[in-house]
N, C-alpha and C positions, 0 to 999 in steps of 0.2 A: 364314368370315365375311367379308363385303364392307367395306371402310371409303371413304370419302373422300378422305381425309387419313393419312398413313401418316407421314410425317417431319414433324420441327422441329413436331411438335406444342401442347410444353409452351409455348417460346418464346410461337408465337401465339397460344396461348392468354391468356396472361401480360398479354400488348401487347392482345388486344382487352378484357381486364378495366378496363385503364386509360381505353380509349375512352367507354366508358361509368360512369368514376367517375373524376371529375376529381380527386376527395379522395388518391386512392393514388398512389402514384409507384412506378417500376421502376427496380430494379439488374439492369440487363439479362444481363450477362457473368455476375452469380452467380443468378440466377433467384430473387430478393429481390424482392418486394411489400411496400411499408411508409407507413405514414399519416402522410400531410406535415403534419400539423397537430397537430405535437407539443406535449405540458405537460411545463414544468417541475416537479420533483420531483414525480414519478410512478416508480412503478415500472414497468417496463415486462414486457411479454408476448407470448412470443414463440413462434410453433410452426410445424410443419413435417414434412414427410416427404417418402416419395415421390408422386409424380404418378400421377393415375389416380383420384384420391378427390375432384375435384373434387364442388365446391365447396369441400371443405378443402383446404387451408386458405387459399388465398390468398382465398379470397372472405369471409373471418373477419376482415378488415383492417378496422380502423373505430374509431372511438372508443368506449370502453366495452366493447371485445372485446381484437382483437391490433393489437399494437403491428407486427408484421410480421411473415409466414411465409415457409418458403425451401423452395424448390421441388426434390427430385430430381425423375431422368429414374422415369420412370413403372415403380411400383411398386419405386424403389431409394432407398434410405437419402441424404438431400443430405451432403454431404463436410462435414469440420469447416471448410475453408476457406471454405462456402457459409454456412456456420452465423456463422460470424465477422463475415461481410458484413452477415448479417442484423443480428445484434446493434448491428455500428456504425453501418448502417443507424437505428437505431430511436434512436441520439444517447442512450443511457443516464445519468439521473443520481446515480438512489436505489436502483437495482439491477436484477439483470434475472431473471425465470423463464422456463425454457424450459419448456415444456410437450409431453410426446412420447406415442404411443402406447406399449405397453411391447414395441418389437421391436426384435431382436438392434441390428442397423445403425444404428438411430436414437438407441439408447442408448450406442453406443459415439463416433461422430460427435457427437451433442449434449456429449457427456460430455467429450471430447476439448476441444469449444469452451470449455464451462465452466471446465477446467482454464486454458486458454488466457487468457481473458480476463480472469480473478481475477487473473492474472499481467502482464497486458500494462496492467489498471485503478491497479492498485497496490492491490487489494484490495479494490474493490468485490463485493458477496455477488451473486453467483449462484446456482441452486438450478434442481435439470434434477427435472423433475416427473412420473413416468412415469402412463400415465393405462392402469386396468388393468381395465376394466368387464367383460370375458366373464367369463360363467360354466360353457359349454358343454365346456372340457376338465375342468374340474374340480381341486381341490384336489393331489391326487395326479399327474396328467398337467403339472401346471404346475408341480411344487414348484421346479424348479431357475431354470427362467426367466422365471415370474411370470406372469399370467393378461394373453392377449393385451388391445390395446386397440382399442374400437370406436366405435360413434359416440356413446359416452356421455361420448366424450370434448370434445362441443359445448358439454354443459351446464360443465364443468369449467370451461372454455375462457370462457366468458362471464360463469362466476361470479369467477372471477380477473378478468378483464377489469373487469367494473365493476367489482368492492373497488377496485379501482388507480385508475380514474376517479374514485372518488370519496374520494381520497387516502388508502385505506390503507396502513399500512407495509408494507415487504420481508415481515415474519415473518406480519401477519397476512393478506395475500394468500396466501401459499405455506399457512399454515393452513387457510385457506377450500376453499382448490383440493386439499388433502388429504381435508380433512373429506368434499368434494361427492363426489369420488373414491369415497371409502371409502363411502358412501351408493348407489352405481351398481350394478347389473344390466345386464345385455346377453346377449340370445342371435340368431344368424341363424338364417337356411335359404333356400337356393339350389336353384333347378332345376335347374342345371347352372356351369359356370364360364363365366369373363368371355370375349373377347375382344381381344388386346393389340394395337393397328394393328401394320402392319409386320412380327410376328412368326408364325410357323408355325403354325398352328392347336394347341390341345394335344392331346395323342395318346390322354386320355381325357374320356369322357364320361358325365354321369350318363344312367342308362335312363331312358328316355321318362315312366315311368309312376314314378319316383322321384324324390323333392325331399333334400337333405342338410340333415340339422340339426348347427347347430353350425358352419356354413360361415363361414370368417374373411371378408378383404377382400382378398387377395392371391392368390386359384387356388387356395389352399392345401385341402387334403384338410378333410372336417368330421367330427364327431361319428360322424355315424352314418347309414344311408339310410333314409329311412324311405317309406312309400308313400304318395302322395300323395292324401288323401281326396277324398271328394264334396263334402262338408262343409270351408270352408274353418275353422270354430267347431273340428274336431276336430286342425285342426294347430297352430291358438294354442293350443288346451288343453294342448299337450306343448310348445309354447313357454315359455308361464304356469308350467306345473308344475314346467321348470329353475329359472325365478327363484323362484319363493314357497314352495317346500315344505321346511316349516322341520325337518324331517325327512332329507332330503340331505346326509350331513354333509360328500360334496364340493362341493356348489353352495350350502348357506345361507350366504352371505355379507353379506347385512343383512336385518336383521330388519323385517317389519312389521307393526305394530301398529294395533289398531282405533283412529280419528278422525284414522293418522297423516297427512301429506298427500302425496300423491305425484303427481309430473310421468310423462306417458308420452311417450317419443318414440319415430315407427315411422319407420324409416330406410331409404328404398326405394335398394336397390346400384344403380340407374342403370338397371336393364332392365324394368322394372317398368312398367305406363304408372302416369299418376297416379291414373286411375278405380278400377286394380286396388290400388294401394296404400292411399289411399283407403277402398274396402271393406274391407282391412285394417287398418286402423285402430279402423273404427267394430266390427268382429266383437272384436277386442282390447277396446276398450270393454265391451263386450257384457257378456264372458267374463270382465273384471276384475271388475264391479258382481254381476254373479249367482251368481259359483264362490266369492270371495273378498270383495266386500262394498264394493270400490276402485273408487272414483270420484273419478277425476283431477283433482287441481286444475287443471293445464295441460297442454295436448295438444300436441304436435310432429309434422307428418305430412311426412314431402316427402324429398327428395335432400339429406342433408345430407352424409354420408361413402361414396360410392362406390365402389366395384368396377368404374369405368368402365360396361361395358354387362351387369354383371352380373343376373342374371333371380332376385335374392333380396332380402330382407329382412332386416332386425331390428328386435328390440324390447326397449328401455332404461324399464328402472324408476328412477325416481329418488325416493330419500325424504329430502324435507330435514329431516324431523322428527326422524330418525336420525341425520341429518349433524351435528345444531346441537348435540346431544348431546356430541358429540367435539370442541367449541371451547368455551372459558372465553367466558361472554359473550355467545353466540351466540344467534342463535332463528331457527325457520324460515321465521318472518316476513320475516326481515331478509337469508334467504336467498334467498325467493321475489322480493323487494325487489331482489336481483342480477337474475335472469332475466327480469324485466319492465322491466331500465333501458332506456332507449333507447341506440341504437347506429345508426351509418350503411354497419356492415359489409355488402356486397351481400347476401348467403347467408344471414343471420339473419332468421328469419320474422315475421314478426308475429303474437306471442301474446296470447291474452286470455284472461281467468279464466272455467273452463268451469263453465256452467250445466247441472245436469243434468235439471233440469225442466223440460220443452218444454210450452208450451203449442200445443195444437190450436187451428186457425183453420178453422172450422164457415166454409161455403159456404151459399148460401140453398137450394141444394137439400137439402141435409144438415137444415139447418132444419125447411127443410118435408118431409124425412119422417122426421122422428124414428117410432119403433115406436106404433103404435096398435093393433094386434093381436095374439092369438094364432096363429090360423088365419086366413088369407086366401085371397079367391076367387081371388088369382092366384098362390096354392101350386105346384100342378101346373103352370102353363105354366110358370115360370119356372125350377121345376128340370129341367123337361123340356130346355128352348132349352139352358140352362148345361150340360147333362150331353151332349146335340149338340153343340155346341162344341166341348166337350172330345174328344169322338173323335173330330174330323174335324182336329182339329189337325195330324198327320202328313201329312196329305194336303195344309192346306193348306203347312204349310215345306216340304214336298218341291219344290210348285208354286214356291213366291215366291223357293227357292232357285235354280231353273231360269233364272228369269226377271227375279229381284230380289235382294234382303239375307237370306234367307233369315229375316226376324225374322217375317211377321204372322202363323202357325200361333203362335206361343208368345205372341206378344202377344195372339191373341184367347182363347187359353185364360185365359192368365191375368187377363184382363179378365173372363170367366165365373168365372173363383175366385171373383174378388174381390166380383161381384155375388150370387156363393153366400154368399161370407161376411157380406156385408151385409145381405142378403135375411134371414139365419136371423137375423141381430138386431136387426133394427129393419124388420117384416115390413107391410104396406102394404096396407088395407082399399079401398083407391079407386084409378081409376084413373091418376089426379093423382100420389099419392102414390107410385103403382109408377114411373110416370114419372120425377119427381125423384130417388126415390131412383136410379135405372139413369141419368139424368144426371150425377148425382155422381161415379159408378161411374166413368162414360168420360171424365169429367173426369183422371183417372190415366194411360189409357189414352194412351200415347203418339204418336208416327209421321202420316203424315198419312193414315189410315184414322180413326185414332180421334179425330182434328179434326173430320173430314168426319160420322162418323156424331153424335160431339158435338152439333155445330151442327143436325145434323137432328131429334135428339131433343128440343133447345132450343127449335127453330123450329117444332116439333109441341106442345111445351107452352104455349106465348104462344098458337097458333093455335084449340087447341081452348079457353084458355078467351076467346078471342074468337069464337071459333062456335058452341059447344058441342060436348058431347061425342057428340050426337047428329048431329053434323054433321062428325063423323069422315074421311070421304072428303076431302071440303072442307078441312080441316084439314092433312089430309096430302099433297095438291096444295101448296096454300099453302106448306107446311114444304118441300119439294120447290125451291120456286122463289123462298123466299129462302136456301136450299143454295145454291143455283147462282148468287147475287148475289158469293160467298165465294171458288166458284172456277171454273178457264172449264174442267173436264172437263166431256166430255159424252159420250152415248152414240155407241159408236164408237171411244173412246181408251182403251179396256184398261183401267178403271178400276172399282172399286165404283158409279160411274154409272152402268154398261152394265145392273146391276139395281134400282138405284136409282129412277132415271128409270120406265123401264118400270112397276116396281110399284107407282110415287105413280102415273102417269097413269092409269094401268087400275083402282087404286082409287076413284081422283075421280070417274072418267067413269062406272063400273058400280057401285061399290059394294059387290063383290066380293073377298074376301079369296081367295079360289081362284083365282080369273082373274088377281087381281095377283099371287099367289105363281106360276102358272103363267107369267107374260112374265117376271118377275125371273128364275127357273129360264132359261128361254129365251135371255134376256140374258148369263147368266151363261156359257153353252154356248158363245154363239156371239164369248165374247173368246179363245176357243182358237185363233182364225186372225185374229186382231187383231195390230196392230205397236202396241206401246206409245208412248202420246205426252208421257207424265207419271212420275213419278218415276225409280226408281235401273233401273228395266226399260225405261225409255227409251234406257238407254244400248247394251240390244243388239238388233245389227243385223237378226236375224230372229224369226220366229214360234215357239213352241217346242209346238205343239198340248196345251198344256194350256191350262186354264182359269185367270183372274184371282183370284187366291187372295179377295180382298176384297170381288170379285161375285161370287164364288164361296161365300161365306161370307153374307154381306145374304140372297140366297136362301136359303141352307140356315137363319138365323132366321127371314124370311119364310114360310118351307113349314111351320115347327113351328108357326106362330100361326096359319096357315089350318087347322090341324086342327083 
């Protein structure tokens, strides 16, 4: 794996954090991040590990979060003498908690501090908080050194943070950040292991065609391999099934109940783009509400605890309903009350309370074709075109791979799905009606094919009913050349124009649907020894004798309607 940057990484990292947050200060020498804008009698909140998980923890610095993190070198436990800096760092006056994941290094180091500082305060309370959210080794795998900790360890982290902000004592912040603890779920899965700059590659890799469940945040070996579906619904569902199945008697470790309220957060390990993480989220969603009934109060999507450039995930249940149970006093209210305080720590997201009823926002096309029919006279074309579409699809990604993105083969099928599925339910007696509803359709239809033909179907709807529909040819001239008001392709630049063009003129001028479908064909032919002048096929240098996937496609709908 390539890096950029190989040495004195953490350092500059550290130093550009501050650049951009004037609110934090550096203790350079011991890799201490800590919030200048200290309160009296507060407790303070402190956490830390090794490097590599950024955002955590130095990007947790804030008010309402931590009071200050300390930084090891990437993926090693910080030394108790870093840990001490931190603490005095944070100017301590009504006690301190350290907050740790629950690994060997950090607990012995934090632990170390703890002893140290009770000693050097003259007894002020200290209290080292291990944060223990996997569930993925299980009961039994973990009895002697406790269930690793992941990024469930954010909500922990924030719910301590507020209490303390909002002047709770020593005993009931450490309470809270137990209680939230004990309320946590966490499971990963990793395509493969991270990359550590500077260091040797690792000398194992997972198979191509296998993802690991159960994969921690440090390279460390996971669960189990499992094979990575089509369906990415079928790898949350063995996600899901670690945490909820109250059947497991090594993984149930909290309970959930029907009305209780539960936070998700999906924690992408750094390698992930955010689109892909993202989709996971919303399939997690999916697969909460319809397997199990769970619909998230609050969602968490994004890069919170890393694996550096790790290529995996996880997903943390949090039930405060559970949690509140486990404090004198408490309610979930008043926990959820934590995770919505404000804070100006970099890395902490911006939450809102999720609505799970969307409503639909109806287009006027959509309007005006709601269903009026059972049977309609434009039955048979329309399953005819959609069903051409779909097998010429191969042909055209083969083409648009050659010569472009390889996306319009998939994007025009799937633009026929969708006009299949629309057509069978809201099906169109008139011509008008067939119209708007297939404008709707390509209204979805993304890239600049499905603009281009958009505008044309738009600019053919205004048209005919300003001419009539008898005056068809006319119409579709007309729509032709306010097309081309939109954009300067023209016949000749390797574009959907080369049969566009051709099939509006030859329409206008004859009246002919065979003559027009004949030059669109024609057109389409002859962008095989075309140089592209417009999009992402503009950018190579020669001819590749295929044909314009997107003139190539206008004709092959063109040809279905002249039958």
């Amino acid at each position: 794996m390539k890096h950029f940057a190989k040495t004195n990484l953490v350092n500059l990292y550290l130093e550009s954090l501050l650049a951009s947050n004037p609110q934090l200060g550096l203790v350079e020498d011991q890799r201490i991040i800590y919030y200048k804008k200290k309160k009296s009698d507060k407790v303070r909140v402190i956490s830390g590990g090794g490097s590599g998980h950024e955002p955590s923890w130095s990007g947790l610095v804030g008010s309402g979060l931590l009071d200050a993190a300390v930084c090891g070198d990437i993926f090693a436990s910080p030394s108790a003498r870093q840990v001490m800096a931190g603490i005095r760092a944070s100017e301590p006056d009504s006690g301190v908690i350290l907050a740790i994941t629950n690994y060997t290094g950090d607990k012995l180091h934090f632990g170390l501090a703890q002893e140290k500082f009770q000693a050097e305060s003259g007894g002020m309370q200290v209290a080292v908080i291990p944060v223990t959210d996997d569930v993925a080794l299980g009961r039994t795998r973990s009895s002697k050194v406790g269930r690793r900790g992941l990024a469930g360890n954010l909500l922990v982290l924030k719910s301590m943070g507020a209490c303390a902000e909002a002047g709770g004592s020593f005993d009931h912040v450490s309470n809270v950040g137990r209680a939230v603890n004990d309320g946590l779920v966490t499971v990963g899965c990793s395509l493969d292991h991270c990359s550590v700059p500077g260091r040797t590659d690792v000398d194992f890799h997972i198979p191509h065609d296998k993802a690991v469940l159960g994969m921690g945040i440090h390279n460390e070996r996971g669960l189990v391999e499992v094979d990575i579906p089509e369906r990415p619904e079928d790898l949350i569902k063995q996600m899901l099934t670690l945490l909820l199945d109250p059947n497991d008697k090594e993984r149930a470790f909290v309970s959930f109940k029907e009305k209780d309220e539960v936070i998700l957060l999906v924690n992408n390990f750094g390698g992930l783009s955010n689109l892909e993480n993202g989709a996971l989220t919303q399939v997690a969603l999916s697969v909460l509400e319809q397997d199990y009934n769970i619909v998230p109060c609050r969602v968490l999507s994004g890069a919170f605890e890393t694996s550096l450039d790790g290529p995996g995930f996880s997903i943390t249940l949090y039930n405060p309903s559970y949690s509140a149970t486990l404090v004198e006093k408490l309610s979930s209210k008043q926990l959820l009350e934590l995770i919505d305080a404000p804070t100006d720590a970099p890395a902490w997201p911006r939450v809102g309370v999720n609505e799970p009823k969307k409503q639909k926002v109806l287009s006027k096309q959509e309007e005006l074709a709601a269903k009026d029919c059972e049977e309609s006279p434009y039955d048979e074309l329309v399953s005819r075109i959609c069903k051409h579409v779909i097998s010429i699809e191969p042909s055209l990604t083969t083409w648009d791979t050659v010569m472009g993105d390889g996306d319009c083969g998939m994007a025009a099928k799937d633009a026929a799905l969708h006009i299949q599925k629309e057509w069978n339910s809201r099906k169109q007696s008139s011509l008008k009606g067939t119209l708007n509803l297939l404008s709707s359709c390509l209204d979805d239809m993304g890239g600049s094919l499905g603009a281009i033909l958009g505008i044309f179907v738009s600019a053919l709807i205004y048209n005919l009913q300003k001419e009539g529909v008898e005056q068809a040819p006319k119409a579709v001239g007309l729509a032709s050349k306010s097309l081309q008001t939109h954009t300067q392709a023209r016949k000749g630049d390797r574009t959907v124009m080369d049969s566009l063009i051709p099939f509006c003129e030859v329409y206008a001028s004859s009246g002919s649907l065979q003559h027009a479908a004949k030059a669109a064909q024609e057109g389409a032919e002859s962008t095989k020894t075309l140089k592209a002048q417009y999009g992402r096929a503009s950018y190579v240098s020669k001819t590749a004798d295929v044909p314009d996937p997107g003139a190539w496609l206008f004709a092959a709908v063109v040809d279905q309607l002249s039958k």
